[in-house]
C-alpha positions in Angstrom: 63.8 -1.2 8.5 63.5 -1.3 4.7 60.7 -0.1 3.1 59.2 -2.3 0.2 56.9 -1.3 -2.7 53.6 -2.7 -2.5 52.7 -5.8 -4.9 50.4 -5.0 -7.5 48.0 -6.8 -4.9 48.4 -5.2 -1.9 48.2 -1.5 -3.5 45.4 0.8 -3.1 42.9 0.5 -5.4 41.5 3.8 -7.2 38.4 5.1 -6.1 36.9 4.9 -9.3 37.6 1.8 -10.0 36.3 0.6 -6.5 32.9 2.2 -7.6 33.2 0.4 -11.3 33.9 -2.9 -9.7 30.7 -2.5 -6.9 28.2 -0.7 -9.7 26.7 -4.1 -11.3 25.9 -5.2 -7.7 24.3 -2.0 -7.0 22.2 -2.0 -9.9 21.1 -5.3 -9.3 19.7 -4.5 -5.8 18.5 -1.2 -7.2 16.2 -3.7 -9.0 15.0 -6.2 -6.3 14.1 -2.6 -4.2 12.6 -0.9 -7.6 10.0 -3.9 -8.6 8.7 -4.6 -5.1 7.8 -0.7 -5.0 6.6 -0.8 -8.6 4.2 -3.5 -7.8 2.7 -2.0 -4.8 2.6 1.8 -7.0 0.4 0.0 -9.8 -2.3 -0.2 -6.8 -2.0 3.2 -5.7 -2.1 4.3 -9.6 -4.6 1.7 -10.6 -7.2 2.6 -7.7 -6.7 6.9 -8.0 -7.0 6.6 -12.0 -10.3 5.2 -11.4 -11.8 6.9 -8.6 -9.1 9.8 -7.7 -8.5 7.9 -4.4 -5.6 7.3 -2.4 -6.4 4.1 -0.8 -3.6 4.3 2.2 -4.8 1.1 3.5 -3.1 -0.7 0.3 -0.2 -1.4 2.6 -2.1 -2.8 4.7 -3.3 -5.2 1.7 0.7 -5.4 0.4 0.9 -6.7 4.4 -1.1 -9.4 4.3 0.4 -11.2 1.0 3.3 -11.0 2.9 2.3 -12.9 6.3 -0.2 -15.2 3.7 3.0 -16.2 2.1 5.0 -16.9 5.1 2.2 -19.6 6.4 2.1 -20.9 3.4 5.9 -21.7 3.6 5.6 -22.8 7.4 2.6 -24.9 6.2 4.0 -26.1 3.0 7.7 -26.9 3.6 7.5 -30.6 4.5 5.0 -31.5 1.8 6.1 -29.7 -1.3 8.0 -31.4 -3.5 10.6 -29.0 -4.0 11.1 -24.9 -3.1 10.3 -23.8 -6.5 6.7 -25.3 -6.5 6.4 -24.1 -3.0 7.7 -20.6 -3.5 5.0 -20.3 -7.1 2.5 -21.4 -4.6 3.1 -19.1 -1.7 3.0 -16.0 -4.8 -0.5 -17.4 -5.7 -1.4 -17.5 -2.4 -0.4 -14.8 -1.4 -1.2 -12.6 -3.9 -4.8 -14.2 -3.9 -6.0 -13.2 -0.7 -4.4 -10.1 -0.7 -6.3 -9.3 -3.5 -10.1 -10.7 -2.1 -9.3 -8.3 1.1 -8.5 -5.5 -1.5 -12.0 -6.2 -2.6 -13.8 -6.6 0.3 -12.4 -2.9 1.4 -13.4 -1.6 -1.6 -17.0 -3.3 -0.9 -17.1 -2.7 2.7 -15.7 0.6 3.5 -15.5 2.5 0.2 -18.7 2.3 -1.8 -21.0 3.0 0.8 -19.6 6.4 1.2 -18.6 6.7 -2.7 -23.2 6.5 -2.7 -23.5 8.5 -0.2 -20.4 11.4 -0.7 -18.7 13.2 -3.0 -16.3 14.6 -0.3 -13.1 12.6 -1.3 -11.9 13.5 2.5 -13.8 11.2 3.4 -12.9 7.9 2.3 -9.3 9.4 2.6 -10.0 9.3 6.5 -11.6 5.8 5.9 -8.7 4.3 4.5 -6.3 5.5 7.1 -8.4 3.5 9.8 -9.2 0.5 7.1 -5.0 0.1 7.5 -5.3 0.8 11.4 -8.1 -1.6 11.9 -5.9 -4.4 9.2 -3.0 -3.8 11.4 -4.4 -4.9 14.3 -6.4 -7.2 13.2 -3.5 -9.3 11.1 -1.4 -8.8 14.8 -4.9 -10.3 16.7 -5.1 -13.4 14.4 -1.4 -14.5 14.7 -0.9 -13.3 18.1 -3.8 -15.9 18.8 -2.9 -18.3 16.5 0.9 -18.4 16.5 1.3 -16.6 20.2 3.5 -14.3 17.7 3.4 -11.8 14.7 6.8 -11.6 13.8 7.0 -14.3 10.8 10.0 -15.2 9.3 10.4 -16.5 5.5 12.4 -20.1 6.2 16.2 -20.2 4.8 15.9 -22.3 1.3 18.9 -23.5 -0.3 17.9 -23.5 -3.9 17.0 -19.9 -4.2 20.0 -19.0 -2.3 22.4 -20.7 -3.9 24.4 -17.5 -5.8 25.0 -17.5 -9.4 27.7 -15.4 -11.7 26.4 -13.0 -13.8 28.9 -12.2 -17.1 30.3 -9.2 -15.1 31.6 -10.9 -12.2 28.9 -10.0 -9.8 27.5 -12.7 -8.1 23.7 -13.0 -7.1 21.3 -15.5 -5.3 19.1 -17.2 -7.6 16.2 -15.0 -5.3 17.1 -12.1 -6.6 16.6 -13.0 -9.6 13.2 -14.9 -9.2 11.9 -12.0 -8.0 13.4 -9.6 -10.4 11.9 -11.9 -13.3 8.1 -12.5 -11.5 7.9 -8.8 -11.1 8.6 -7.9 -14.7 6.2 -10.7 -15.9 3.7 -9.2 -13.5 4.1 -5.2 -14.8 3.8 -6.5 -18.2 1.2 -8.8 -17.9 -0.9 -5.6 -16.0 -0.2 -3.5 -18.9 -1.3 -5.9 -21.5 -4.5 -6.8 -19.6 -5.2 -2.9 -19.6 -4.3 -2.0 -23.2 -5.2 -5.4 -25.1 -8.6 -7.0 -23.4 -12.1 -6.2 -23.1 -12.1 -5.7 -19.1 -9.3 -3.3 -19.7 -11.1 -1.2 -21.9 -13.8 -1.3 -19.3 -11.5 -0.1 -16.7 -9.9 2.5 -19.2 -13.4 3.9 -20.1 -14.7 3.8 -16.1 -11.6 5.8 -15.5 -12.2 8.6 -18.4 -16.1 9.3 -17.1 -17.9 6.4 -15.0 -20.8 7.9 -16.1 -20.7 8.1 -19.5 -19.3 4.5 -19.5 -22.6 3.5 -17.3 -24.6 4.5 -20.7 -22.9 2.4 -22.9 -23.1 -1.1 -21.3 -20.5 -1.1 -18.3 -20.8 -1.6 -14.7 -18.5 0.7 -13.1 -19.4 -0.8 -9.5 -17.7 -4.3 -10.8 -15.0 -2.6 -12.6 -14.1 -1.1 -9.5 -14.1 -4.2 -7.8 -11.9 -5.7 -10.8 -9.8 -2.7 -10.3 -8.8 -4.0 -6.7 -8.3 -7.1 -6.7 -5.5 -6.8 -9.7 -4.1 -4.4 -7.4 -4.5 -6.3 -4.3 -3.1 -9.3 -6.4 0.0 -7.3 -7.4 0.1 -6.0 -3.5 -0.1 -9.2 -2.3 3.1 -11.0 -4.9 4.8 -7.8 -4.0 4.6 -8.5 -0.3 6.2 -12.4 -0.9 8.8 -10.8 -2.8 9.4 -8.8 -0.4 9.2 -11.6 2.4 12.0 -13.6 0.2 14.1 -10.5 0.1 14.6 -9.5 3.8 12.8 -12.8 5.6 10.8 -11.3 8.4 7.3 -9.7 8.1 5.3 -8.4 10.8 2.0 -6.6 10.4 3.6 -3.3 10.7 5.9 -3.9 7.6 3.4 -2.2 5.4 3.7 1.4 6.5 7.7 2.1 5.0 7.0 0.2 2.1 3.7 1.9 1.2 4.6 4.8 1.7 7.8 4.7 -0.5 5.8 3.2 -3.1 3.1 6.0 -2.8 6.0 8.4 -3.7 7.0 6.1 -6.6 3.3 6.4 -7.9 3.5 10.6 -7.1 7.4 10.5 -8.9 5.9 8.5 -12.2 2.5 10.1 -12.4 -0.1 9.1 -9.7 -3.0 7.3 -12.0 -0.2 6.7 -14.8 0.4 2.8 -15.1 3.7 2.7 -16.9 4.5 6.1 -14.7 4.3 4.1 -11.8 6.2 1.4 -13.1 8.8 3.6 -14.0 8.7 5.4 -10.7 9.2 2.5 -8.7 12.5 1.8 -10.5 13.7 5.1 -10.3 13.2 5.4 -6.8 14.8 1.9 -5.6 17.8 3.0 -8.0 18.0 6.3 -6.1 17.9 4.8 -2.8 20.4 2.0 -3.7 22.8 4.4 -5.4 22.7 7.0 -2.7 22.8 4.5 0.0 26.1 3.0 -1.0 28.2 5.7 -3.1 26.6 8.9 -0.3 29.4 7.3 2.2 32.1 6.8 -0.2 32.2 10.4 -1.4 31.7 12.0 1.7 34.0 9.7 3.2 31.9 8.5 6.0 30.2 11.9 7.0 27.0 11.3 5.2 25.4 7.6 5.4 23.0 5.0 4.2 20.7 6.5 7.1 20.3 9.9 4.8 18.9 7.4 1.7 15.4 8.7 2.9 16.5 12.0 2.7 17.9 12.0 -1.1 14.9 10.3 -2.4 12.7 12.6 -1.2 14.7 15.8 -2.5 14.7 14.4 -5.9 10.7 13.8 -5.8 10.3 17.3 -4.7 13.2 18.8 -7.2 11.2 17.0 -9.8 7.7 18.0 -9.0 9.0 21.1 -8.7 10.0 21.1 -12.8 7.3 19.0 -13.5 4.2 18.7 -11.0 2.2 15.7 -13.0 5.1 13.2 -12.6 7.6 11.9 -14.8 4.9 10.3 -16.9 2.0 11.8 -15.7 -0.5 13.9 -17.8 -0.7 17.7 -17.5 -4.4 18.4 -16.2 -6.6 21.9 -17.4 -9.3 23.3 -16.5 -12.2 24.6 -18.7 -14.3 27.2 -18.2 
């Protein structure tokens, strides 16, 4: 038998340029994964900033957008008049209730005891069984009205027809709806909190509630305010989410939540911009180490140890820097 040389074709690429050629794809899903968990951070950052709370039941609240979302495709599919209209609706609606149940926790379960308590373990405990009590009560109403809870986001051609980007990669026209509605979201927050009156109102309530109550503001309602954008931004999240991987149940919270509660910690937990800048970082890490961990361990390490590698870096950094990557350095005076 003679032995050929290999066509330029049917040689072995190098490994480097495998990694090149796959990088643009990876960024892009480092992306989609970083703005859903920079959307649901702002309402862990938004909600400590102003009362130092972690409110655990926000993925709870992330949750519901999500199953709002997918009834408003099932409902909305044979009268819309196209996807696009129905998918800006499902956002609205989604986004919408999310943030009124953001609102009625906050009314219901937190400022009774913020009256009554100063003991922050309190309404930490509170918001563990708010999300418990959400959980159950999201699986209740579907189970009851659907005889199911496992919701799936319908297949739409328009938004998942691919498009060519200039360097080669191709991508669905999802990806990069919910790339560009996340963005618009993050900078929309931060020019409501920097350039308008209600954002000074929430600025000043977070500095000293107290000293804010003396000059003119109601720190109850801009706690309430505080919410419901972060329920709102919760809520989109969840649809974008829904879009991205199709099914939502009412346990699809918890992994989500709980990676974007690390985003918040990574960026600087009560940091706006820290947690949008978390979020990215941490869906880039988790992308990047998902797909190049098994190349250069050839196979020994997996995707399965992306968990793993995130959370090293988060505590490598808070090791060097404890306040985040844009968080603020806190001191005590005597």
């Amino acid at each position: 038998m003679t032995l050929r040389p290999l066509r330029p074709a049917e040689r072995p690429r190098p490994l480097g340029e495998a990694l090149l050629q796959i990088l643009p794809g990876v960024i892009i899903e480092g992306l989609l994964l970083g703005c859903v968990y920079a959307m649901i951070a702002l309402g862990y950052s938004m909600v400590y900033g102003v009362l130092g709370l972690i409110n655990f039941a926000h993925s709870e609240v992330f949750m519901i957008g999500a199953i709002a979302g997918a009834e408003v495709f099932r409902y909305g599919q044979p009268a819309a008049p196209n996807t696009f209209v129905l998918l800006a609706a499902a956002i609205l609606v989604g986004g919408s209730v999310a943030g009124l149940v953001a609102v009625g926790i906050e009314r219901l379960a937190y400022r009774p005891l913020r009256r009554r308590t100063s003991n922050r373990l309190v309404p930490l405990i509170t918001a563990i069984g708010v999300s418990f009590f959400l959980q159950d009560l999201v699986r209740l109403i579907e189970g009851l009205w659907h005889n199911e809870f496992y919701l799936n986001y319908p297949s739409c051609t328009p938004i998942e027809h691919p498009v060519k980007l200039p360097l080669g990669t191709e991508v669905q026209v999802k990806a990069i709806i919910v790339i560009a509605v996340a963005m618009l979201m993050m900078i929309g927050l931060t020019l409501l909190v920097k350039r308008t009156r209600m954002g000074k109102a929430i600025r000043a309530v977070a500095h000293d509630a107290q000293t804010a109550s003396l000059m003119g503001v109601n720190p109850d309602q801009v706690i309430s305010r505080t919410f419901l954008l972060g329920g709102f931004l919760g809520g989109v999240a969840g649809v974008l989410f829904g879009i991205m991987f199709t099914q939502v149940n009412p346990f699809v919270g918890f992994v989500p939540g709980l990676k974007a509660f690390t985003a918040a910690v990574l960026g600087g937990i009560g940091s706006i911009p820290g947690a949008m800048v978390g979020g990215l970082v941490l869906g880039m890490i988790e992308t990047v180490g998902g797909t190049y961990l098994p190349l250069f361990t050839n196979g020994a390490v997996g995707s399965e140890y992306t968990d793993i590698l995130a959370f090293a870096v988060l505590v490598l950094l808070l090791l060097v820097r404890p306040q985040g990557l844009m968080g603020k350095a806190s001191s005590d005076r005597a």
